[in-house]
N, C-alpha and C positions, 0 to 999 in steps of 0.2 A: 504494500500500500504506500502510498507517494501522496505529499499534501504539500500544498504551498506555505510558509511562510512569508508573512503580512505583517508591512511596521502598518503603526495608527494612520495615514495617509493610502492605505488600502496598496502599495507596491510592493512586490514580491522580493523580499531580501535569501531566499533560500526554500531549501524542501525537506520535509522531514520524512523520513522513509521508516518504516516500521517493519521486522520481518517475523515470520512464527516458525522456529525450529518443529518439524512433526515428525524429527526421524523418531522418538521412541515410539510415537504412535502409527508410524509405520512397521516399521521392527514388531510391536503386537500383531499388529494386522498380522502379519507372513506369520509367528509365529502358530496364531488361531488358525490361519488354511491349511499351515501343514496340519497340525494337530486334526483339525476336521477331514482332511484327506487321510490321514492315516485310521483316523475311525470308521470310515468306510470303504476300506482301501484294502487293509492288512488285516488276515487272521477272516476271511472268506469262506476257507475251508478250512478243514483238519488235517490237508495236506501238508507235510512240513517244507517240501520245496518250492510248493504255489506260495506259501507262507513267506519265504525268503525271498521269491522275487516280488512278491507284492510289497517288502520292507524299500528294496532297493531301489524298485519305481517311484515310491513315496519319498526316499530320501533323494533322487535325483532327480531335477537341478536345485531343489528347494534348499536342502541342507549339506549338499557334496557333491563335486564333478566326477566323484567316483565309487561305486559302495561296490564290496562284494561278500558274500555271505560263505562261509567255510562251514561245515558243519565234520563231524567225527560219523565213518560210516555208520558204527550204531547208533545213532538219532536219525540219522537219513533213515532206515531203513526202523523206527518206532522202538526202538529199545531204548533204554536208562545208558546215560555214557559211564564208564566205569571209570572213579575217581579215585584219588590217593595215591601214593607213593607207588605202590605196585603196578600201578595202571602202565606203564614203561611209553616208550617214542610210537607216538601213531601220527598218521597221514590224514591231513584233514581233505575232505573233500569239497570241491567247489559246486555249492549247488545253485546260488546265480550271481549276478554282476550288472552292473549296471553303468553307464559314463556317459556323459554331455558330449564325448565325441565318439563316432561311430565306429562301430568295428571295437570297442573297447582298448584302445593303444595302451592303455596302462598296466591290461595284463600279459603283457608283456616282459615286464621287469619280475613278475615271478616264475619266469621260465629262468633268469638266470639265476636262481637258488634251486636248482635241483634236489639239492640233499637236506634242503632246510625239511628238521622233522618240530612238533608239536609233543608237549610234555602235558598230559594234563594233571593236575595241582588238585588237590583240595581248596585251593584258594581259588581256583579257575584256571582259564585256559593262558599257559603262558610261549611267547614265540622267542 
């Protein structure tokens, strides 16, 4: 908004400009659509891999240029994953992916870890 400034003789000595910051109220906004996109979006079925790419569509372009979901072939396939110390180096499996640019270029970079293996933790999954 732009206003004139007026001495007593009604001439214009200047302008006063007034601005309204609305990034937070923007930043809400985005976050409320993802959130509502994800509410109807994710968790569709009881399938765990529709499940994983319906996370990844949801999160991309909104919250990452890149998502992809690893899962342990026992959850892929509906079983409990086996935790603890004992559990030893397993292979996680990729069950979908998602990126702002086509073709997914950025799985690429996990072709050159071939032997990178997953421990899984009682604390979680650590790489």
């Amino acid at each position: 908004m732009i206003s004139p400034l007026k001495d007593s003789a009604g001439q214009m000595q200047g302008a006063l400009t007034a601005t309204f910051d609305v990034t937070g109220q923007h930043r809400a906004r985005e976050r409320l659509t993802t959130l509502n996109a994800a509410s109807t979006h994710i968790g569709t079925t009881l399938d765990v891999a529709r499940t994983a790419r319906e996370m990844t569509e949801v999160a991309v372009p909104g919250l990452a240029d890149f998502v992809s979901v690893d899962l342990l072939e026992s959850v892929h396939r509906g079983e409990e994953p086996v935790v603890g110390s004992g559990a030893g180096p397993v292979t996680p499996l990729r069950v979908a992916q998602c990126s702002v640019h086509e073709g997914c270029p950025e799985e690429r970079r996990r072709a050159s870890c071939p032997g990178r293996r997953t421990y899984v933790l009682r604390v979680g999954f650590q790489k």
